[in-house]
N, CA, C and O of each residue as an XYZ file, in Angstrom:
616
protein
N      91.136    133.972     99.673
C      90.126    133.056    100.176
C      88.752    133.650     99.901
O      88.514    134.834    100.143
N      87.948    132.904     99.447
C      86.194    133.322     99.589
C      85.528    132.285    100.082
O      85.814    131.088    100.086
N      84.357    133.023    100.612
C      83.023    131.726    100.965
C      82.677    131.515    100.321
O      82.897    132.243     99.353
N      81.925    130.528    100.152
C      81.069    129.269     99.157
C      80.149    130.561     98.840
O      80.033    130.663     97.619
N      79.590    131.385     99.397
C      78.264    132.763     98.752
C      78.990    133.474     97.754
O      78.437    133.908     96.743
N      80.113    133.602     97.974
C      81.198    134.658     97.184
C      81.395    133.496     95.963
O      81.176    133.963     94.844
N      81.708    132.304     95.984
C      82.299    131.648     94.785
C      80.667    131.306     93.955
O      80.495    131.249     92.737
N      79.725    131.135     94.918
C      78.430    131.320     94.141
C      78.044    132.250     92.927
O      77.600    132.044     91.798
N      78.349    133.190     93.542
C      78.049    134.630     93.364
C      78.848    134.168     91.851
O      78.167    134.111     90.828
N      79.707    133.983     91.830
C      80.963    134.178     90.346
C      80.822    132.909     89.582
O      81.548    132.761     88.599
N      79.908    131.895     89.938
C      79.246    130.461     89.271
C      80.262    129.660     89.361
O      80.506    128.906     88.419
N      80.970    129.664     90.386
C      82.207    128.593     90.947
C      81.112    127.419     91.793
O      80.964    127.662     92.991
N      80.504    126.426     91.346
C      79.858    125.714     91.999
C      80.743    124.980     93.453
O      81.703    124.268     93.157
N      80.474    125.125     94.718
C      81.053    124.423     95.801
C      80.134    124.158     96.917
O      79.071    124.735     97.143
N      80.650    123.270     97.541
C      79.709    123.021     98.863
C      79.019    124.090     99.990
O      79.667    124.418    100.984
N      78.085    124.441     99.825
C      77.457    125.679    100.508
C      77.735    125.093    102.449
O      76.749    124.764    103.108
N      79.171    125.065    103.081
C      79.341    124.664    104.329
C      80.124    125.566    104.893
O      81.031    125.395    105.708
N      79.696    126.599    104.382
C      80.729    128.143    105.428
C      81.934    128.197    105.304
O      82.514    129.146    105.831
N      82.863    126.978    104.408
C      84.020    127.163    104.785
C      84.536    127.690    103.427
O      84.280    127.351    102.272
N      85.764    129.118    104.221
C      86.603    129.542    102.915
C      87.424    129.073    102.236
O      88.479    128.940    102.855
N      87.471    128.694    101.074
C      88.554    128.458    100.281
C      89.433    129.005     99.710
O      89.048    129.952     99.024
N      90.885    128.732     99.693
C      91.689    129.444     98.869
C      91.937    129.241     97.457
O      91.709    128.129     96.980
N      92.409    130.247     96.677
C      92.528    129.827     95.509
C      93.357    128.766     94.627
O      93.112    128.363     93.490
N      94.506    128.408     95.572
C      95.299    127.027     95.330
C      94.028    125.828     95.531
O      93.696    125.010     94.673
N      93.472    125.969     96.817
C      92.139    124.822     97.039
C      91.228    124.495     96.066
O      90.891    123.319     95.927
N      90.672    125.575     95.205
C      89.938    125.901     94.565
C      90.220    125.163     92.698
O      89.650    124.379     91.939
N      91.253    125.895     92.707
C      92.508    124.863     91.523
C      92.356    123.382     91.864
O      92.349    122.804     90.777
N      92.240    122.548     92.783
C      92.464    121.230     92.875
C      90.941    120.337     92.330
O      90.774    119.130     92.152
N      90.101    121.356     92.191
C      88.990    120.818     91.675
C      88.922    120.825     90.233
O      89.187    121.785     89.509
N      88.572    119.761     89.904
C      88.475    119.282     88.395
C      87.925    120.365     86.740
O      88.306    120.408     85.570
N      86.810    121.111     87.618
C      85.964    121.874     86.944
C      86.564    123.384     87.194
O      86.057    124.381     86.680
N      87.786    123.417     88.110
C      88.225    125.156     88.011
C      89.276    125.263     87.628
O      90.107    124.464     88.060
N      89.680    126.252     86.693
C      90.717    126.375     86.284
C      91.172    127.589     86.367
O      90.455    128.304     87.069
N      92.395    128.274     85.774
C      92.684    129.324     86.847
C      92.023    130.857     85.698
O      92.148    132.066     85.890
N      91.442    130.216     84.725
C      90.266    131.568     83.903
C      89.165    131.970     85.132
O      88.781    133.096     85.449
N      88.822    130.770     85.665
C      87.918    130.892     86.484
C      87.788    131.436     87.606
O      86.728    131.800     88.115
N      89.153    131.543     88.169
C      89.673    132.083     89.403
C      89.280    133.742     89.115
O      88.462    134.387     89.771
N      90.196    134.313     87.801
C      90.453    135.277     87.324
C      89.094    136.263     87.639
O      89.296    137.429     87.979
N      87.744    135.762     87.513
C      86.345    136.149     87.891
C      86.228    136.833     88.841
O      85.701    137.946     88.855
N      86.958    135.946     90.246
C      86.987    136.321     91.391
C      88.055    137.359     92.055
O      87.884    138.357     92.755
N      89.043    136.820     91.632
C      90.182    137.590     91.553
C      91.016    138.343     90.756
O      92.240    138.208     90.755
N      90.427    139.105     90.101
C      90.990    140.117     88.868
C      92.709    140.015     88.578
O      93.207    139.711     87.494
N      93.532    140.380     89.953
C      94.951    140.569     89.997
C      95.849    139.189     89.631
O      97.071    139.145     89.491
N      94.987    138.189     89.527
C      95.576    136.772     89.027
C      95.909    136.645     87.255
O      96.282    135.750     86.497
N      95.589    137.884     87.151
C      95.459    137.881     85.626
C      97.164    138.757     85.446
O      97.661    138.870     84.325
N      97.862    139.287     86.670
C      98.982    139.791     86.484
C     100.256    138.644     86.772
O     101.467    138.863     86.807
N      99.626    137.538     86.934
C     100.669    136.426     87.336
C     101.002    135.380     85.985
O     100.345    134.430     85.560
N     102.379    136.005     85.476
C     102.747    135.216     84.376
C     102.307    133.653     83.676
O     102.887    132.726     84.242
N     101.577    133.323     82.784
C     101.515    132.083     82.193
C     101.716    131.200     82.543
O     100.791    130.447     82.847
N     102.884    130.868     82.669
C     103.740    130.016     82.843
C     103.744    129.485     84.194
O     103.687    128.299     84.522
N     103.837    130.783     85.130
C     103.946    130.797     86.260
C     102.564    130.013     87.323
O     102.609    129.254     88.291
N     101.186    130.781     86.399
C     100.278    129.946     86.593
C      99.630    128.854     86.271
O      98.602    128.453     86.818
N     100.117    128.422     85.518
C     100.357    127.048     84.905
C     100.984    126.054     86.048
O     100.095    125.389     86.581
N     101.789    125.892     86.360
C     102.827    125.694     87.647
C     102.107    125.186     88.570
O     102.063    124.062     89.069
N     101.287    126.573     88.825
C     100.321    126.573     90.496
C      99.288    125.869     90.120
O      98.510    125.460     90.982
N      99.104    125.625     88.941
C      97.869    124.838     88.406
C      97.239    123.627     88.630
O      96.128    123.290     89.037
N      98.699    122.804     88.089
C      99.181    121.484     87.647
C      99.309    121.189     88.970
O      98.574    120.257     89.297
N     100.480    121.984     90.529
C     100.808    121.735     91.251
C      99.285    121.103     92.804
O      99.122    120.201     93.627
N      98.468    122.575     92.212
C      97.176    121.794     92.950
C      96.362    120.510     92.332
O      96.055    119.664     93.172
N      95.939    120.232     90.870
C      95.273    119.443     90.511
C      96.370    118.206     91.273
O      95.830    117.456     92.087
N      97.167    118.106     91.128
C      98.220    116.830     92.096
C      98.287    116.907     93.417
O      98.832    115.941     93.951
N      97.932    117.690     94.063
C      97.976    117.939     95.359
C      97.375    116.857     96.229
O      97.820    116.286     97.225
N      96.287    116.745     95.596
C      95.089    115.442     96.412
C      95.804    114.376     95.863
O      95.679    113.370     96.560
N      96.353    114.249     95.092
C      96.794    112.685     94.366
C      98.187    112.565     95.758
O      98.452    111.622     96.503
N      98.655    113.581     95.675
C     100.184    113.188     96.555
C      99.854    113.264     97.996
O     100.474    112.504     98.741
N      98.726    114.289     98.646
C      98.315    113.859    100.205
C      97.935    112.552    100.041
O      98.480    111.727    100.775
N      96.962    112.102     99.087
C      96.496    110.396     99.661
C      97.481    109.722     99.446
O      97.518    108.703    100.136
N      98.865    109.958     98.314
C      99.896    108.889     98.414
C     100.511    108.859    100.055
O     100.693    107.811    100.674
N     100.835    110.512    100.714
C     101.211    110.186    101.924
C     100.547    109.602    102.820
O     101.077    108.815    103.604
N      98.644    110.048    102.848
C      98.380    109.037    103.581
C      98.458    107.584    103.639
O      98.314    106.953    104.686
N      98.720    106.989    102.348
C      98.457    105.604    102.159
C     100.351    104.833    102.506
O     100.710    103.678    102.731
N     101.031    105.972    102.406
C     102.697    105.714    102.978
C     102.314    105.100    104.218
O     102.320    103.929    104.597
N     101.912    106.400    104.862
C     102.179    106.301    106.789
C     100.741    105.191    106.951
O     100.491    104.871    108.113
N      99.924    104.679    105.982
C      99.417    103.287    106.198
C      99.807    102.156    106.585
O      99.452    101.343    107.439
N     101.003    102.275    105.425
C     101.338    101.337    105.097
C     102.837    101.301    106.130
O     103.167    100.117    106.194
N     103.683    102.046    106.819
C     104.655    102.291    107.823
C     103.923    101.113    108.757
O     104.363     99.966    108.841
N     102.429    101.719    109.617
C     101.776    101.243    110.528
C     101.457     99.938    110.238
O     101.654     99.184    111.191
N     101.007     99.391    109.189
C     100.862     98.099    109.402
C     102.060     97.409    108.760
O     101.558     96.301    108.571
N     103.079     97.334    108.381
C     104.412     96.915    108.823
C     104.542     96.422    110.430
O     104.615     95.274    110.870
N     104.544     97.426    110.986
C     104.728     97.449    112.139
C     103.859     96.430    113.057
O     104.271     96.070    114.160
N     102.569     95.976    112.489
C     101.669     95.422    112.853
C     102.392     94.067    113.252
O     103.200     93.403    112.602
N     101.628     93.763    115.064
C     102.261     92.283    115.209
C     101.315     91.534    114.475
O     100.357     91.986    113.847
N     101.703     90.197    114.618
C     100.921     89.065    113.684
C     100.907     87.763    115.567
O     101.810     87.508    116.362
N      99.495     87.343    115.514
C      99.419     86.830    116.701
C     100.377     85.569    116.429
O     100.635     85.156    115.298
N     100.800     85.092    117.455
C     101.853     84.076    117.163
C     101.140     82.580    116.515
O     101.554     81.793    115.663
N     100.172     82.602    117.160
C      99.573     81.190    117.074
C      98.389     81.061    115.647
O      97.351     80.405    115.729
N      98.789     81.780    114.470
C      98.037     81.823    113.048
C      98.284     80.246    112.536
O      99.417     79.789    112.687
N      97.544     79.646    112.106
C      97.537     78.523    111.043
C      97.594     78.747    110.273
O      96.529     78.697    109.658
N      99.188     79.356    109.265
C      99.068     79.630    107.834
C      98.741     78.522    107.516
O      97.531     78.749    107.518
N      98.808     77.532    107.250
C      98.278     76.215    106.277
C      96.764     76.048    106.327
O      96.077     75.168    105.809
N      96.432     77.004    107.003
C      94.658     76.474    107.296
C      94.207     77.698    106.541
O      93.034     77.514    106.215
N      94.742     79.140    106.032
C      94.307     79.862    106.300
C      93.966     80.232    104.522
O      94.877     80.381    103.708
N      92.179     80.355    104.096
C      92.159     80.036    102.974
C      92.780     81.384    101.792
O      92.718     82.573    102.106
N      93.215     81.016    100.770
C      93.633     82.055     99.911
C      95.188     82.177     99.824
O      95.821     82.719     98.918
N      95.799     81.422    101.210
C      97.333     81.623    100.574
C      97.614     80.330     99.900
O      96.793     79.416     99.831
N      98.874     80.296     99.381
C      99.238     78.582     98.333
C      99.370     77.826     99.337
O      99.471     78.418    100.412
N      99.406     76.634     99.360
C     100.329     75.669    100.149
C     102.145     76.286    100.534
O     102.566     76.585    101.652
N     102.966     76.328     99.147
C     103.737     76.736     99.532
C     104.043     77.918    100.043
O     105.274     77.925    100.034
N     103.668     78.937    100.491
C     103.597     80.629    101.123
C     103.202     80.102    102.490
O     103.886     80.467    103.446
N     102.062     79.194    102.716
C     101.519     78.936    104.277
C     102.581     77.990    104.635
O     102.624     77.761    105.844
N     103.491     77.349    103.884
C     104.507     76.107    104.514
C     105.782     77.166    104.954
O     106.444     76.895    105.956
N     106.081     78.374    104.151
C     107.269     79.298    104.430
C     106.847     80.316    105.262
O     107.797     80.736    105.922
N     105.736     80.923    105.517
C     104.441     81.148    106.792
C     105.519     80.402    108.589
O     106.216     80.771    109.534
N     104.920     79.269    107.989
C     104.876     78.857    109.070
C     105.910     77.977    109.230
O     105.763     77.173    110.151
N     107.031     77.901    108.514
C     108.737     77.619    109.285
C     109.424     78.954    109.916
O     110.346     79.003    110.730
N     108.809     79.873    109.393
C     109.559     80.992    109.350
C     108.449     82.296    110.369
O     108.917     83.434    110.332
N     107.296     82.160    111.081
C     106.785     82.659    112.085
C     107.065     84.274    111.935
O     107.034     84.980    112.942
N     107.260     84.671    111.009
C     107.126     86.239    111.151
C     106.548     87.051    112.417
O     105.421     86.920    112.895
N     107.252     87.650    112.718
C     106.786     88.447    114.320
C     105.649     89.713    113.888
O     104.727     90.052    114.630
N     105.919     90.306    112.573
C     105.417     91.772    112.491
C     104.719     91.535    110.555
O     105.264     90.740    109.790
N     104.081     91.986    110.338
C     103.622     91.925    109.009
C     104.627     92.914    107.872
O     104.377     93.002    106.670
N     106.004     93.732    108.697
C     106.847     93.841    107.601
C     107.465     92.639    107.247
O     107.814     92.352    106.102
N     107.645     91.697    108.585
C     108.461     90.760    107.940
C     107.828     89.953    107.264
O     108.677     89.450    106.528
N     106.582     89.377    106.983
C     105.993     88.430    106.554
C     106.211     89.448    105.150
O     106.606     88.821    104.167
N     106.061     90.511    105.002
C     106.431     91.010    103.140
C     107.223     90.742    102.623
O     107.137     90.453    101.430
N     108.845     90.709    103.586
C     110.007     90.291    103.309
C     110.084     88.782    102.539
O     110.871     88.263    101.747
N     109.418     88.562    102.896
C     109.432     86.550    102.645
C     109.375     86.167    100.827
O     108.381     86.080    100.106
N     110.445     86.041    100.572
C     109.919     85.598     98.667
C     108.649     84.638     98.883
O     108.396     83.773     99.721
N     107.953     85.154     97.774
C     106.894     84.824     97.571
C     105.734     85.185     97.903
O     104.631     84.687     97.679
N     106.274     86.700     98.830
C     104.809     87.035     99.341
C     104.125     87.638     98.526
O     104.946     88.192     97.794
N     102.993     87.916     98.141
C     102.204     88.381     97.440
C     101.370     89.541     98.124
O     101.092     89.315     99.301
N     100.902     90.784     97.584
C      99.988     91.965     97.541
C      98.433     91.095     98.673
O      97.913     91.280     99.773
N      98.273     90.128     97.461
C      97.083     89.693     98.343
C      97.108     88.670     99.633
O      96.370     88.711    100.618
N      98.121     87.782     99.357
C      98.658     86.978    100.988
C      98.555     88.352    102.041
O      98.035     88.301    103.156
N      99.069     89.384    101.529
C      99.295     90.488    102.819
C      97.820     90.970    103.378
O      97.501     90.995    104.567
N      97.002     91.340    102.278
C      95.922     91.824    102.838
C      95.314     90.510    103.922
O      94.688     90.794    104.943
N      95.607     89.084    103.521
C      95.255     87.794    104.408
C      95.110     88.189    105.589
O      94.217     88.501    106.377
N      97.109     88.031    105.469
C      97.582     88.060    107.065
C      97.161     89.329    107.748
O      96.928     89.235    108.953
N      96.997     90.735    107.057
C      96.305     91.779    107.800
C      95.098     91.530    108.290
O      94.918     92.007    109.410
N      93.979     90.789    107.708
C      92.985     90.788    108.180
C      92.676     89.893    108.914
O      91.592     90.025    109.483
N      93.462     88.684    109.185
C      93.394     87.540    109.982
C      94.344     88.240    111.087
O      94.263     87.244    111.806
N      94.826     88.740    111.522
C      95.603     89.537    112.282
C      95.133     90.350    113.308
O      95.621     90.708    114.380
N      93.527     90.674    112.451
C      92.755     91.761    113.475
C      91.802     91.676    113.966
O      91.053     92.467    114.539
N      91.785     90.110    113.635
C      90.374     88.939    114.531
C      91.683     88.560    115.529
O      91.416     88.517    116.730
N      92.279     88.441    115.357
C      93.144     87.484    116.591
C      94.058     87.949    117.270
O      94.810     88.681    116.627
N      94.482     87.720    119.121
C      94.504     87.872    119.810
C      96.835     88.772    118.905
O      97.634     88.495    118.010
N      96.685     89.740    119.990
C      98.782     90.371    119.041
C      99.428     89.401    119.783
O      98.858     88.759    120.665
N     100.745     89.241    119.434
C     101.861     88.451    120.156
C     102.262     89.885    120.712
O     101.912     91.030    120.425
N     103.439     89.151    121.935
C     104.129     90.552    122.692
C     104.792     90.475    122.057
O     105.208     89.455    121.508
N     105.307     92.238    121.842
C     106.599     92.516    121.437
C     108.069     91.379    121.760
O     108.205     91.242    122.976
N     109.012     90.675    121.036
C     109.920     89.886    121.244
C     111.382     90.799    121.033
O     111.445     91.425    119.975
N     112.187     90.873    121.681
C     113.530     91.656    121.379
C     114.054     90.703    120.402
O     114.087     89.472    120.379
N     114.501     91.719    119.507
C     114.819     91.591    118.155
C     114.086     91.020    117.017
O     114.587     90.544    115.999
N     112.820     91.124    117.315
C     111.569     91.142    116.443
C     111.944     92.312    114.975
O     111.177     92.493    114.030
N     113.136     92.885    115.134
C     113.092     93.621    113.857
C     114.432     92.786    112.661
O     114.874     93.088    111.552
N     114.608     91.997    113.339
C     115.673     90.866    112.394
C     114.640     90.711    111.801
O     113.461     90.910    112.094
N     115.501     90.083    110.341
C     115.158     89.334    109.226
C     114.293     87.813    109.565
O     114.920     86.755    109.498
N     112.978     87.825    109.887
C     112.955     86.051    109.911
C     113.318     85.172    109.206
O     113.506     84.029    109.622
N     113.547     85.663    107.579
C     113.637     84.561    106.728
C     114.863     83.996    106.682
O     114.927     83.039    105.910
N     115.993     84.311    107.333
C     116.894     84.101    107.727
C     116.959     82.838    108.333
O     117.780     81.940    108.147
N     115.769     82.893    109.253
C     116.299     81.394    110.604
C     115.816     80.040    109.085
O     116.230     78.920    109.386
N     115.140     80.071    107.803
C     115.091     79.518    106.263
C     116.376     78.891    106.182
O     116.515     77.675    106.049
N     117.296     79.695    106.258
C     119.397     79.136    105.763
C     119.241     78.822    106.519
O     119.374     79.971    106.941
N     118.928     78.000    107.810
C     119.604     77.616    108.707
C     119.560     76.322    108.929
O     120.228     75.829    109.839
C-alpha cells in the first residue's frame, strides 16, 4: 500500500485524499500497469510474467464485475418490488396496447412477475418501475410469488 504523496513521488498520478492504495487497486486504473508498479515496488519485478499478467487483467476487471454485482442485487430488489394494485396499464404512456391489455388481465403483484409476462420488454419495465414509485405499494398478498400469467390459461 502507499499514499497518494508516495505514488506522487514515483509519477503515479492519483487523487491527493490521504487514502492508501494497494497495488491490486492501483492495477485497476487504466493508466497503471504493473512496469509502473515496479517504480514503487522493486520486489514485483520477482513475480513471474505470467503470473503478473493474471493479477493484471484480474484487477483491470475488477470494477467491471463489482458494478455487474451491484447492478445483480439491483436488479434482485426491484423484482421484488410491489407494483400498487390500482395502475392503469392501458392509460399508461409508452407501453403497446397489447402489453397494457396482458398488464391488466393478469395484475402482476411484484415487478418480477410483470417480467415474466411474454412480451415484456426492457423498457415496459423501466415504465412499470417508475410508475411504481409515484404510487401508493399494494400489501404483500400470500402467494404473491406464483406465476400470474398463469390465471391467462384460465
Amino acid at each position: 500500500r502507499a499514499t497518494p504523496q508516495e505514488l506522487a513521488r514515483h509519477g503515479i498520478p492519483v487523487s491527493l485524499d490521504g487514502v492508501r492504495r494497494s497495488a491490486f487497486e492501483l492495477l485497476s486504473y487504466p493508466t497503471i500497469d504493473a512496469e509502473g508498479l515496479r517504480k514503487i515496488w522493486p520486489d514485483l519485478a520477482r513475480v513471474p510474467p505470467s503470473a503478473m499478467a493474471q493479477v493484471e487483467a484480474d484487477a483491470k476487471y475488477a470494477v467491471y464485475l463489482d458494478r455487474q454485482s451491484n447492478d445483480i442485487e439491483r436488479a434482485r430488489r426491484d423484482e421484488a418490488l410491489l407494483l400498487p394494485e390500482d395502475l392503469e396499464y392501458s392509460r399508461m404512456p409508452g407501453l403497446s396496447r397489447e402489453l397494457g391489455e396482458k398488464l391488466a388481465a393478469i395484475r402482476p403483484a411484484t415487478l418480477g412477475q410483470a417480467k415474466n409476462i411474454e412480451g415484456m420488454t426492457p423498457a415496459a419495465l423501466t415504465i412499470l418501475l417508475a410508475r411504481s414509485q409515484t404510487q401508493p405499494k399494494r400489501k404483500p398478498v400470500q402467494g404473491a410469488e406464483d406465476d400470474p400469467s398463469e390465471r391467462l390459461a384460465s
